[in-house]
N, C-alpha and C positions, 0 to 999 in steps of 0.2 A: 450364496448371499454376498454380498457387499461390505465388506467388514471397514469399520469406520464410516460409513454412510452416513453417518446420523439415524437418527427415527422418522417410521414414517409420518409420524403425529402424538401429537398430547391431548387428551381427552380433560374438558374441563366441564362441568357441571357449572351453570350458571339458571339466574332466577328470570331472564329473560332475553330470549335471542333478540330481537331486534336492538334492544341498547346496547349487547354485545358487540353484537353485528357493527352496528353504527360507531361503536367505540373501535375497534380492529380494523374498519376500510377506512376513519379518518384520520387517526392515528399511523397506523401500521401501514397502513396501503394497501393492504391486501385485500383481496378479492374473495368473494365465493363461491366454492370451484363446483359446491351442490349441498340442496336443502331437503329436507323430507325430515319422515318417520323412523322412529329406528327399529331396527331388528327386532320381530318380540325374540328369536331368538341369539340376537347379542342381550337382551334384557334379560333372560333366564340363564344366561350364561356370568352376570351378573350378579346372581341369584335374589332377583327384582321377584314380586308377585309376580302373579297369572293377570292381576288387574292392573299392575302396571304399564306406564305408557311413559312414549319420551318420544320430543323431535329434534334433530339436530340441524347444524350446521357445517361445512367445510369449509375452513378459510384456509389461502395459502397467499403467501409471496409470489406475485406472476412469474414466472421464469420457472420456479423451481418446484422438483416430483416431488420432495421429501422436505419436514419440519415442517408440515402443516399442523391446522390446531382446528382440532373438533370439539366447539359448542355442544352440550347435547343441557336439554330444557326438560325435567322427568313432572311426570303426574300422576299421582294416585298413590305416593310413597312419603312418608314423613322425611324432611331435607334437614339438613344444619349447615352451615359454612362451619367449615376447620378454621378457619385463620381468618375468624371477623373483625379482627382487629389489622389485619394485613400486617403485622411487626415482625421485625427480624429476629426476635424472642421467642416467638411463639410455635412451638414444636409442631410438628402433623402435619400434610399434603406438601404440596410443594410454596417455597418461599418463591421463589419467580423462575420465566421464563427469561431466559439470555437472550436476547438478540445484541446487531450489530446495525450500525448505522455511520450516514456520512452526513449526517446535521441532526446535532441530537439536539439542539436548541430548538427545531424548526419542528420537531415528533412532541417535545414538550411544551411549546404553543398550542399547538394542533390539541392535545389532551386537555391544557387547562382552557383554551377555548370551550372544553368541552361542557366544564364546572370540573372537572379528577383534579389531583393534586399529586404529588411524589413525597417520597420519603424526603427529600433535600429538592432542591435548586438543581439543576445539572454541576458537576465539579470537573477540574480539570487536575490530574495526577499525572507524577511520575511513577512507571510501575517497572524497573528493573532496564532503563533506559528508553522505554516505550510511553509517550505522551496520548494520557488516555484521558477522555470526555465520558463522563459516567453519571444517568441517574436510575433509578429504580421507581416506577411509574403505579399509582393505586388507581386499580381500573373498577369498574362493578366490579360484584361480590366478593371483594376480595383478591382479583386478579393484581398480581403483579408485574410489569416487564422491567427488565434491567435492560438497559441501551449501554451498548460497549461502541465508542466512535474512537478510532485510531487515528490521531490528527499528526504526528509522525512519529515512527517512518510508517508512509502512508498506506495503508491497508491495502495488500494485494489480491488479485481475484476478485469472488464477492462480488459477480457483475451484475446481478439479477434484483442487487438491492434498491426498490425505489424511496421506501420512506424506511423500513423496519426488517432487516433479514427474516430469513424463517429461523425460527427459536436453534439454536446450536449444542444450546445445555441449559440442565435447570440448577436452582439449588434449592434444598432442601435441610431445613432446622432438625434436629433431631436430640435427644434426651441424651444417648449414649450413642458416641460415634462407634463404640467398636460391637456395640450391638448390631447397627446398621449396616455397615459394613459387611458382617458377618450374614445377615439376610439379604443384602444382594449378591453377596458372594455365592454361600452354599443355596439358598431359597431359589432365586432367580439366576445365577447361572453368570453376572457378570464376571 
């Protein structure tokens, strides 16, 4: 395996692929690398019913194998959004997806064209001598993206990016960090 690779993808649960959709190739730029049905046996691995059903989506950043993000849309199973309020208080699932960007003024037009909105205006910081362009973007159900733009010193590599890198890291709110911690640690293995 590839260590440091990043993931191969983030799996997100949403209430409807096409707005998804529509929201991640006008925003993000990305592409849909492949659509269907999903596995009944990823869905029982899940530990989904027998009546359960779900279709997905695969978006990715053109260029690149890895950080992609799979839509998956379920049916026949009671839903809830974790974080319907999308706040940075609010503990459970993940708080956003990281990406990086070289106009993040031009990704949060593109979104409020949309009707979305973000947690702030885009900001420009100092972060330990690094001049960062930063906002945190409310997509359907809940999604969130963070946009990291390096306006100097200028962001190296990262050549694949058209509008929105593929996600790099997420963050995640939690009750007790050293709880958390300790279940990625011993639980999962990081």
């Amino acid at each position: 395996p590839v260590i440091d690779g990043g993931w191969s993808e983030a799996v997100i649960s949403v209430s409807s692929l096409p707005r998804s959709i529509e929201w991640l190739e006008t925003v993000a730029k990305w592409q849909v690398r492949s659509r269907g049905a999903t596995d009944a046996a990823l869905l029982r691995h899940w530990g989904l019913p027998a009546h359960a059903r779900a279709e997905e989506a695969l978006l990715c950043n053109p260029g690149d194998q890895s950080g992609c993000v799979r839509l998956v849309r379920f049916e026949g199973v009671p839903q809830v959004q974790i974080r319907s309020g999308a706040q940075a208080w609010e503990p459970g699932g993940l708080y956003s997806l990281m990406t990086r960007s070289r106009d993040t003024d031009g990704a949060f037009a593109r979104h409020v064209a949309l009707g979305y909105g973000g947690v702030s205006d885009p900001i420009s910081f100092d972060y330990l001598g690094v001049q960062l362009k930063n906002v945190v973007l409310r997509g359907p159900d809940g999604v969130n993206l963070a946009i990291y733009e390096r306006v100097r010193p200028p962001l190296g590599g990262w050549t694949t990016i058209r509008g929105l890198s593929s996600p790099f890291n997420a963050m995640q709110m939690v009750r007790d960090r050293d709880r958390a911690r300790d279940f990625y640690q011993r639980a999962l293995g990081y």
